[in-house]
C-alpha positions in Angstrom: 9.2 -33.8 -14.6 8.1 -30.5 -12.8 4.4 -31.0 -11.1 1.9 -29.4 -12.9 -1.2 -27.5 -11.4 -4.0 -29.7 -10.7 -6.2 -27.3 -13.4 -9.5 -27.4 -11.4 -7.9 -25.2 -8.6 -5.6 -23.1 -10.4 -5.3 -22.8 -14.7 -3.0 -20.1 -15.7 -3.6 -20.1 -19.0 -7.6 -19.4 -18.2 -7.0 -16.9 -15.8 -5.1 -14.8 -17.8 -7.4 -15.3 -20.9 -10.1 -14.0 -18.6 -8.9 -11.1 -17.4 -7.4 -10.2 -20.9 -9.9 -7.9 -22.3 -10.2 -5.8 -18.5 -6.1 -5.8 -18.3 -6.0 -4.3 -21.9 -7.2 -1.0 -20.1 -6.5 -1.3 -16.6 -2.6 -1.9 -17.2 -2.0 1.0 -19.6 -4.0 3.5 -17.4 -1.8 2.5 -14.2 1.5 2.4 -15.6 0.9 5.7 -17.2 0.3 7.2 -13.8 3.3 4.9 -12.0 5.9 6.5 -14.9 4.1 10.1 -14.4 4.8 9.2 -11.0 8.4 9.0 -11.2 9.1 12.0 -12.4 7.0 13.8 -9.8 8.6 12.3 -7.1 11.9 13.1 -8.8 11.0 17.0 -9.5 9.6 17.4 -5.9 12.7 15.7 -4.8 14.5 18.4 -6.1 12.4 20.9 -5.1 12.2 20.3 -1.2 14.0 22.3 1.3 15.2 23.3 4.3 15.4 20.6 6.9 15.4 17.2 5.4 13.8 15.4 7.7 10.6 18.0 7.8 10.1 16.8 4.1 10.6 12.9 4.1 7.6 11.6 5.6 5.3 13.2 2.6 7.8 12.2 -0.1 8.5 8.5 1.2 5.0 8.1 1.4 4.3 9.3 -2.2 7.1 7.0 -3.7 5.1 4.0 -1.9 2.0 4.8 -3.4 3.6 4.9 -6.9 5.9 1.3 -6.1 2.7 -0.5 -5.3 0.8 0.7 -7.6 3.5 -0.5 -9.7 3.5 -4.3 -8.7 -0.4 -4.2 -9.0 0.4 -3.2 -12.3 2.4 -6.2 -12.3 -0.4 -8.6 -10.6 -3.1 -7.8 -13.0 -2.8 -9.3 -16.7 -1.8 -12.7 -14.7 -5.0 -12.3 -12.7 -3.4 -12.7 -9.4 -6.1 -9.9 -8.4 -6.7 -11.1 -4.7 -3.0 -10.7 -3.7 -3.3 -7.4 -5.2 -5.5 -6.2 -2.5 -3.4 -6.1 0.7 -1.2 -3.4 -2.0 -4.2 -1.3 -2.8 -5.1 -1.5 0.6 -1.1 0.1 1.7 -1.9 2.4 -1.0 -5.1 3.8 0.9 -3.3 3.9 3.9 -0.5 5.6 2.8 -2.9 8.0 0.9 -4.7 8.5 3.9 -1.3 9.9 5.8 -0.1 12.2 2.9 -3.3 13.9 2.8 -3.0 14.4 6.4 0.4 15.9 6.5 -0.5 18.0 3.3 -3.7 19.1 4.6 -2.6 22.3 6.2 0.1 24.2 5.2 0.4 25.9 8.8 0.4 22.2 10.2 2.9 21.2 7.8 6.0 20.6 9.8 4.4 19.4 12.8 2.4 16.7 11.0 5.3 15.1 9.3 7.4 15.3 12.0 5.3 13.8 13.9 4.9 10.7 11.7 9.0 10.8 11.7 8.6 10.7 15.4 6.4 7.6 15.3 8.7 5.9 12.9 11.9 6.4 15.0 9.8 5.3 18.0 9.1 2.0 16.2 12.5 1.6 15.1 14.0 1.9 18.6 11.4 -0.6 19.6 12.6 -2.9 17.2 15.8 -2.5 17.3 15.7 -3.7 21.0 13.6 -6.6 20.5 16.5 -7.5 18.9 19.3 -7.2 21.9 18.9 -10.0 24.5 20.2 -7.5 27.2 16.8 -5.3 26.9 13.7 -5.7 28.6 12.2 -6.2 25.4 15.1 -8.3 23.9 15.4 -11.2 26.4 12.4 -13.1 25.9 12.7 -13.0 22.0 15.9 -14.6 23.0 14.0 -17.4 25.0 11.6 -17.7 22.6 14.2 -18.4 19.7 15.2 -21.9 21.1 11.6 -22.6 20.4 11.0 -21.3 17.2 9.9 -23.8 14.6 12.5 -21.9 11.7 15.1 -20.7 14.2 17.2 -19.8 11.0 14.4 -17.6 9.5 14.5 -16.1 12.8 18.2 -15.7 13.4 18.9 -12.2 15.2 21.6 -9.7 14.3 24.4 -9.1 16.0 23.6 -7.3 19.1 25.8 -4.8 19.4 24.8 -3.6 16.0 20.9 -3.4 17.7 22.0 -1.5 20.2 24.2 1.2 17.8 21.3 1.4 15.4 18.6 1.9 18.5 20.8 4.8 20.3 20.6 6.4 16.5 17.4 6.5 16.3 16.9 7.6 19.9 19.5 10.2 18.9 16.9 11.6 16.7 14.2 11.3 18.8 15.7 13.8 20.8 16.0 16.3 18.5 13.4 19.2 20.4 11.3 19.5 16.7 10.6 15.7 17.1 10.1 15.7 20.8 7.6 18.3 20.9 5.0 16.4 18.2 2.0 15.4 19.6 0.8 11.8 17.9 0.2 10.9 14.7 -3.5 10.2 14.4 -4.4 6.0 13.7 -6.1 4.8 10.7 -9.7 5.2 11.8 -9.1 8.6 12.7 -7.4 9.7 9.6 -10.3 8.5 7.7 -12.7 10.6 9.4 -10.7 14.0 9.3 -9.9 13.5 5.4 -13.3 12.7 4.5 -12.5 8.6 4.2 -14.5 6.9 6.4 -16.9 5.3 4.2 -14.1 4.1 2.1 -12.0 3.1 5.1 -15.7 1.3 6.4 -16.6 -0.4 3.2 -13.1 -1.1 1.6 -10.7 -1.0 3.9 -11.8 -3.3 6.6 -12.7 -6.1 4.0 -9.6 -5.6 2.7 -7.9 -5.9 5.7 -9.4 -9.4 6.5 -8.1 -10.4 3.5 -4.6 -9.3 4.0 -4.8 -11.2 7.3 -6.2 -14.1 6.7 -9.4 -14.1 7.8 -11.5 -13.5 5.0 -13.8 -16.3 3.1 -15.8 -14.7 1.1 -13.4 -14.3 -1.6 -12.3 -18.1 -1.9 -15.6 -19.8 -1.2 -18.6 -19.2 -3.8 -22.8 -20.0 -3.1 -25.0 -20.5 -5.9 -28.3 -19.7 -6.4 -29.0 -23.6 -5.6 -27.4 -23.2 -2.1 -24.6 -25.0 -3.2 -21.2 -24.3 -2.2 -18.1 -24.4 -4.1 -14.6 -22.9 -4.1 -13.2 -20.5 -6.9 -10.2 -21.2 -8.7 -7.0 -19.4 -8.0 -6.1 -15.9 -9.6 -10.2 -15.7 -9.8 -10.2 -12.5 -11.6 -13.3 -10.3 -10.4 -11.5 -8.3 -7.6 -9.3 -6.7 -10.5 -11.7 -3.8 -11.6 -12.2 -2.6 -8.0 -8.6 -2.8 -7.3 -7.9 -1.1 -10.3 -9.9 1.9 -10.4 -8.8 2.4 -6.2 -5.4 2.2 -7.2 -5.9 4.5 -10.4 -7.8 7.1 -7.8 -5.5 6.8 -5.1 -1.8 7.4 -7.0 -3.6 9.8 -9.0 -4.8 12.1 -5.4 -1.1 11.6 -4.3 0.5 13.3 -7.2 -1.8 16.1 -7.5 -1.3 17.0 -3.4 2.3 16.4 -3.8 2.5 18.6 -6.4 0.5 21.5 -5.0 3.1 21.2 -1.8 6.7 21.3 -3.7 5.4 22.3 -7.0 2.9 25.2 -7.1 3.4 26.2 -10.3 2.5 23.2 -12.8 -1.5 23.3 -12.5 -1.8 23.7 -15.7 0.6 21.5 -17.2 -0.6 18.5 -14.9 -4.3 19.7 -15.7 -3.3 18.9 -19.6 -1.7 15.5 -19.0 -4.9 14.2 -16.9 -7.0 15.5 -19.9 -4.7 13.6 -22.5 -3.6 10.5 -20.7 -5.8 9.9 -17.7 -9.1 10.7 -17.8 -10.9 9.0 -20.7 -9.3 5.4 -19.8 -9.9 5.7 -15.9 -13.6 6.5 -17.0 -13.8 3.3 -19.2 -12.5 1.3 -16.3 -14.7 2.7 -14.0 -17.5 2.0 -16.1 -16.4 -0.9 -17.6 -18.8 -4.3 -17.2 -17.3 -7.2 -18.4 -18.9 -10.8 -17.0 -15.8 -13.0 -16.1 -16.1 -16.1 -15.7 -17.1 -18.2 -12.4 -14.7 -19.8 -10.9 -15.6 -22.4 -9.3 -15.4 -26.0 -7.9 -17.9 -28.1 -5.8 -16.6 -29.3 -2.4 
């Protein structure tokens, strides 16, 4: 017989009857804007020109947004709302990059070249961690005697590495890319698109989350001073991860619009009114008292 979940630390069944009543809004409202989403990306697809690569940074960037807001979609009606946070928090930071490169329209080109320019340096990087005849390379190669999964591990062909690495240095050569100045870092794209108190009060918490150094969402205090540990898929993160994700796909598609698509104000004005706006209001003011998860020590 298959093992069964010891129920005090995770009960499916409970979870998802708890977050039932939030996921009856939240789930309609973000796959609304994940399926607008699609066709946006498609249209403005269509609609970009001149060189490719000046236009792939923005439009990469928007099809992440809409993706992850996707699997959150995905997360939320099975209350698996903590996982869902290291996604809403790619969503901001992907946010926080399209804005910038959308910003100006003079800065256009150089901004998302620029962020090309970062990605290709990245890629060459990685590229020759992989070839045990590069500086960076040979001790990856020493270390993978030691590695406790040497299979997970188990590098590519070398020569391969080194093809894909000159490719990518190939483009870094290009004069467009090699001109860019740097793409700004997180912190300071937060502060020139008007962020930082997001970035301060959401972003950093969710960030110890997404790397494992967080507490405060597994481990409970009551009013007693006793400690205790919530159950699994404890669903009170959902509404806050919900109404970011909402916010943040929505931002995307109306400053991806307003770049490759000028002209449909209106009609994306009328679909906001219709679809968007009354449910992403309810969920934003929505108070529903879940349950409390929790277990004594």
């Amino acid at each position: 017989m298959p093992t069964k979940p010891l129920e005090k630390v995770l009960n499916r069944d409970l979870s998802r009857a708890s977050a039932r009543e939030f996921a009856a809004i939240a789930c309609p409202l973000l796959r609304e804007l994940v399926n607008n989403g699609t066709h946006v990306f498609m249209r403005c697809w269509s609609s970009s020109s001149g060189d490719p690569n000046e236009n792939a940074a923005p439009l990469i960037l928007y099809l992440h947004i809409v993706e992850f807001v996707d699997a959150i979609e995905e997360l939320l009606p099975n209350s698996c709302m903590v996982p869902a946070v290291p996604l809403v928090r790619s969503c901001f930071e992907a946010l926080l990059q399209l804005e910038y490169i959308l910003d100006n329209d003079g800065c256009y080109v150089e901004r998302s070249l620029s962020w090309l320019k970062r990605y290709a340096k990245k890629r060459v990087a990685y590229h020759e961690f992989l070839d045990p005849t590069t500086c960076r390379g040979r001790p990856i190669a020493r270390h993978l005697a030691a590695d406790k999964d040497p299979v997970l591990a188990r590098l590519p062909a070398a020569e391969e590495a080194r093809e894909r690495a000159c490719s990518w240095r190939r483009l870094l050569s290009d004069p467009k890319l090699s001109g860019c100045s740097s793409f700004p870092n997180t912190d300071d794209l937060s502060k020139k698109m008007r962020r930082h108190a997001q970035y301060t009060y959401l972003y950093r918490r969710w960030s110890s989350i997404a790397h494992a150094e967080d507490l405060l969402h597994a481990v409970v205090v009551d009013s007693g001073g006793h400690a205790g540990v919530r159950r699994l898929r404890d669903p009170r993160e959902g509404q806050q991860v919900a109404v970011c994700a909402a916010h943040y796909i929505l931002h995307a598609t109306l400053a991806t619009l307003r770049k490759f698509r000028p002209g449909e104000e209106r009609s994306t004005a009328q679909w906001y009114r219709r679809e968007v706006k009354n449910p992403l209001e309810t969920l934003s003011n929505l108070e529903i008292d879940f349950v409390e998860f929790r277990e004594p020590y």
